[in-house]
C-alpha positions in Angstrom: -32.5 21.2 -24.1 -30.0 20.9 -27.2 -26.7 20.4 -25.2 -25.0 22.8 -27.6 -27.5 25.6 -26.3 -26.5 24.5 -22.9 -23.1 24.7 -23.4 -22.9 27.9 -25.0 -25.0 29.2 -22.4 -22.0 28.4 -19.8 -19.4 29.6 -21.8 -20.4 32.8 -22.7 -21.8 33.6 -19.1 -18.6 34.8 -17.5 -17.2 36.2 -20.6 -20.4 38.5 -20.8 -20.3 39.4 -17.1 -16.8 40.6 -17.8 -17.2 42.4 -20.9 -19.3 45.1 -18.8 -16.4 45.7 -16.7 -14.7 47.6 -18.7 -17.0 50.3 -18.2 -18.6 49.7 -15.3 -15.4 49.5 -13.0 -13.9 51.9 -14.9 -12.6 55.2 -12.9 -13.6 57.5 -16.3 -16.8 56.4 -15.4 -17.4 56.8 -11.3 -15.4 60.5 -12.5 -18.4 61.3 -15.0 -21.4 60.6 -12.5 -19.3 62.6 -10.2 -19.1 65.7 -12.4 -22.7 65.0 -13.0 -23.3 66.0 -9.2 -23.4 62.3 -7.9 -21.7 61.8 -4.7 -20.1 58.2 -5.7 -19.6 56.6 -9.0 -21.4 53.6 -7.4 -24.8 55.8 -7.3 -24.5 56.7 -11.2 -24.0 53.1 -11.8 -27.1 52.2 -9.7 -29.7 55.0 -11.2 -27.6 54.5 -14.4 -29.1 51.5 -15.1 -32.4 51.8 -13.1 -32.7 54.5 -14.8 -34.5 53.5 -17.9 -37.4 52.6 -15.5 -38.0 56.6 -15.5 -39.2 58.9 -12.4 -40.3 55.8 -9.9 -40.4 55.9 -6.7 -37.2 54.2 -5.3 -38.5 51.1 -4.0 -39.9 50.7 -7.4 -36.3 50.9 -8.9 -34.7 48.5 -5.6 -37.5 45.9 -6.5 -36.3 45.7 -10.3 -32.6 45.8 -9.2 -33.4 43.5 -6.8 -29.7 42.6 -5.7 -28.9 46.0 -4.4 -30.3 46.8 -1.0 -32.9 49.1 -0.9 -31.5 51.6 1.4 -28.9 52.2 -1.6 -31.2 52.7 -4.2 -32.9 54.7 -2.0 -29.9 57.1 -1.1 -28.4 57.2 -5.2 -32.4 58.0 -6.1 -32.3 60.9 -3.7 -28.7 61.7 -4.8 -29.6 62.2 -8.7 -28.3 65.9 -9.6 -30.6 69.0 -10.4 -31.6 69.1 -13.7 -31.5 65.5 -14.1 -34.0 62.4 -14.0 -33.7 58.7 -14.2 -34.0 58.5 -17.3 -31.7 60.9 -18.2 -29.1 59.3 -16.0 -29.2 56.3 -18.2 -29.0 58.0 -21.0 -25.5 59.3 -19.5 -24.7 56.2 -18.5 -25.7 54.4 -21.9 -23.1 57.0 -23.4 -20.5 55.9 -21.3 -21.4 52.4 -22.7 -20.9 53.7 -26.0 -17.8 55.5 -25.6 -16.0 52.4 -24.2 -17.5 50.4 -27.2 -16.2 52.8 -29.7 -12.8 53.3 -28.6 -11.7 49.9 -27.8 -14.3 47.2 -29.6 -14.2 49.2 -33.1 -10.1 48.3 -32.8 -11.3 44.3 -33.9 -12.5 42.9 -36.9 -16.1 44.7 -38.4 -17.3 41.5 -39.8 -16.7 39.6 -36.7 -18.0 41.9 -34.7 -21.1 42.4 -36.6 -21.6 38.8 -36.4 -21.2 39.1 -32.8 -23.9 41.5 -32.0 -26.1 40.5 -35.0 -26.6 36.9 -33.0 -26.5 38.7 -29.8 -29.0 40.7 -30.6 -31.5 37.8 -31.7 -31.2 36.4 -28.2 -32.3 39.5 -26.8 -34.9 39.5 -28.8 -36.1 36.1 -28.6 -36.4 36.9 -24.8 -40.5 37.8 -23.5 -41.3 41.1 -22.4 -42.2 40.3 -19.4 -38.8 38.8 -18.3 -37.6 42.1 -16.3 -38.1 45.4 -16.1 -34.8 46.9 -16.4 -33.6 44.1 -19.8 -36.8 45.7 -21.5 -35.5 49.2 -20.7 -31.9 48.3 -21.7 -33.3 46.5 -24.9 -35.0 49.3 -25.8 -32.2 52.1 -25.8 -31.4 53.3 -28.8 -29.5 51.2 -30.6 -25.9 53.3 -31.8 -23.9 53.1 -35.5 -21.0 52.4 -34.5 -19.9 48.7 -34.6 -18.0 48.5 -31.4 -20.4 50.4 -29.7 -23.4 48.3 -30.7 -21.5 45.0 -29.6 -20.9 46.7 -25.9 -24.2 47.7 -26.1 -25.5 44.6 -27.1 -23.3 42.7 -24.3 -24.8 44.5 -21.7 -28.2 43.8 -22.5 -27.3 40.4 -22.3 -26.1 40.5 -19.1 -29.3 42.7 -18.1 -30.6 39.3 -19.4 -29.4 36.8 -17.8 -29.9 39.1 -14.5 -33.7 39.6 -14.9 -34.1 35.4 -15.4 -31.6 35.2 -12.5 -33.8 37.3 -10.2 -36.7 34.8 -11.1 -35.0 32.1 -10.3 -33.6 33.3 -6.9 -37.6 33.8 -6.2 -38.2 30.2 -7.6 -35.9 28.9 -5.3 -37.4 30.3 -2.2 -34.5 32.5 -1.0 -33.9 36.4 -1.2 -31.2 38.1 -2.8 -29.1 38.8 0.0 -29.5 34.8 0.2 -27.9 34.5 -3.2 -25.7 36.8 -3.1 -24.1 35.3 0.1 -24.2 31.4 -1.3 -22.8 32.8 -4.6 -21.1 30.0 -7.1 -19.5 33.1 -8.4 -15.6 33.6 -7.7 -14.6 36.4 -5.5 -15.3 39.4 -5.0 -18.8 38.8 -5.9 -20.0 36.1 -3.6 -20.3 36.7 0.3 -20.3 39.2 2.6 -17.8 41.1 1.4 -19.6 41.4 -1.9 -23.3 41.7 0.1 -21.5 44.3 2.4 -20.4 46.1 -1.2 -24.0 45.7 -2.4 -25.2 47.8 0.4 -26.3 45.2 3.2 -25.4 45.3 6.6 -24.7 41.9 8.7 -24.7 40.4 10.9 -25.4 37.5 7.8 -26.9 33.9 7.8 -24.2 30.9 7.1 -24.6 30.5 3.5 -24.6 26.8 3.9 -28.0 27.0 5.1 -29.0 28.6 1.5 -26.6 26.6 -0.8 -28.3 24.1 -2.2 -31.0 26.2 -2.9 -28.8 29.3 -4.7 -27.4 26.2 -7.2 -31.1 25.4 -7.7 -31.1 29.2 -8.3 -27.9 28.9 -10.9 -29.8 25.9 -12.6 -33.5 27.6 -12.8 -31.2 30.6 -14.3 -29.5 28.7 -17.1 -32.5 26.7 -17.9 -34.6 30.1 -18.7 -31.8 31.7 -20.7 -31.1 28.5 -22.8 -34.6 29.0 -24.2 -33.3 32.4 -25.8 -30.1 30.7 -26.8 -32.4 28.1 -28.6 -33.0 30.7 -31.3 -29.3 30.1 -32.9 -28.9 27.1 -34.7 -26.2 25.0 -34.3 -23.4 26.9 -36.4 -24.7 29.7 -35.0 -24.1 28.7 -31.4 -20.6 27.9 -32.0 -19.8 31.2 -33.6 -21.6 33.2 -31.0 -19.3 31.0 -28.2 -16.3 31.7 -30.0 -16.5 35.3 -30.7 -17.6 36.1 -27.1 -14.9 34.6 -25.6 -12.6 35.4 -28.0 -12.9 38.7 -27.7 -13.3 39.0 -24.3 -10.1 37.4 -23.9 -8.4 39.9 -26.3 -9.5 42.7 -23.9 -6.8 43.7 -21.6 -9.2 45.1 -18.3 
């Protein structure tokens, strides 16, 4: 592995993770699945992006999500307003996407910007189809004109990224995802049980001692898969991608 590949691996990750927040956590958003007919925001966001997956059953949708108990994806499936389906859901919720992009990504520099999703985009696409469900469904969503929108959208299908190889590596490793969710290397919130409790499991939970060694195995097995995608960019490339990524997310005020 190149060690600039590495390296921009690790420095984009938590600026990519964050980037989504500013629609995912936003209250605009939870307030549109609601008028939709969802009881919570957190059930648009979970058949939001399950969503492209189409009218499965739920279990089919938990399995893809695969860090969200069952029992929730269950309860948003059966929650999903008249007159809607899953896809449709994510096509609400790839508009929200959009919206956010648009209004406060289109505020920075177009060239930049387009550099920024035109090298984000090539490590999407350098990733296999068989990678994850829900990244292939994401990568395939129709791509918007905007320039800020296309960078949000682009940034969350990275993220779907780096989730799918992170649910193979979790398997890999020999733990569950309730496992890895409790032994997190993540900051708080998202790392244990508050955040498992938040992702719809119920305790009493395991020490996540027991499971550490094996959820950094699970971190490692991640970042080795998603550096092969990252391999695509040379290494001029790989600098600029760092840099814009964090760059910008930094210039973000969420």
């Amino acid at each position: 592995m190149r060690d600039l590949v590495a390296a921009t691996v690790t420095r984009t990750f938590k600026p990519l993770q964050q980037f989504t927040r500013g629609w995912m956590m936003a209250d605009a958003t939870d307030q549109w699945g609601i008028d939709l007919g969802f009881r919570t925001g957190k059930q648009f966001w979970i058949v939001g992006r399950a969503g492209v997956l189409g009218s499965c059953p739920p279990e089919v949708a938990a399995s893809a999500l695969a860090f969200h108990a069952p029992e929730h994806v269950h309860d948003a499936w059966a929650a999903i307003p008249s007159g809607l389906d899953p896809y449709s859901v994510a096509t609400q919720y790839h508009g929200r996407i959009v919206e956010w992009g648009d209004r406060v990504i289109s505020t920075f520099d177009r060239e930049q910007m387009a550099r920024l999703d035109e090298l984000g985009r090539r490590i999407i696409d350098a990733a296999p189809i068989n990678l994850g469900t829900i990244f292939v469904g994401w990568r395939a969503m129709p791509i918007p004109d905007g320039y800020g929108a296309r960078v949000a959208l682009t940034t969350h299908v990275l993220r779907e990224m780096r989730g799918a190889a992170h649910s193979v590596a979790v398997a890999a490793a020999g733990i569950s995802p309730l496992d890895a969710i409790l032994a997190s290397t993540n900051a708080p919130p998202r790392t244990g049980p508050p955040y498992a409790e938040f992702m719809g499991f119920t305790g009493p939970f395991r020490d996540p001692e027991e499971v550490r060694a094996a959820r950094l195995e699970a971190e490692a097995t991640t970042e080795r898969i998603v550096a092969a995608f990252y391999g695509v960019l040379d290494d001029a490339e790989l600098s600029d991608f760092g840099e814009l990524v964090e760059t910008t997310r930094d210039a973000i005020d969420m």
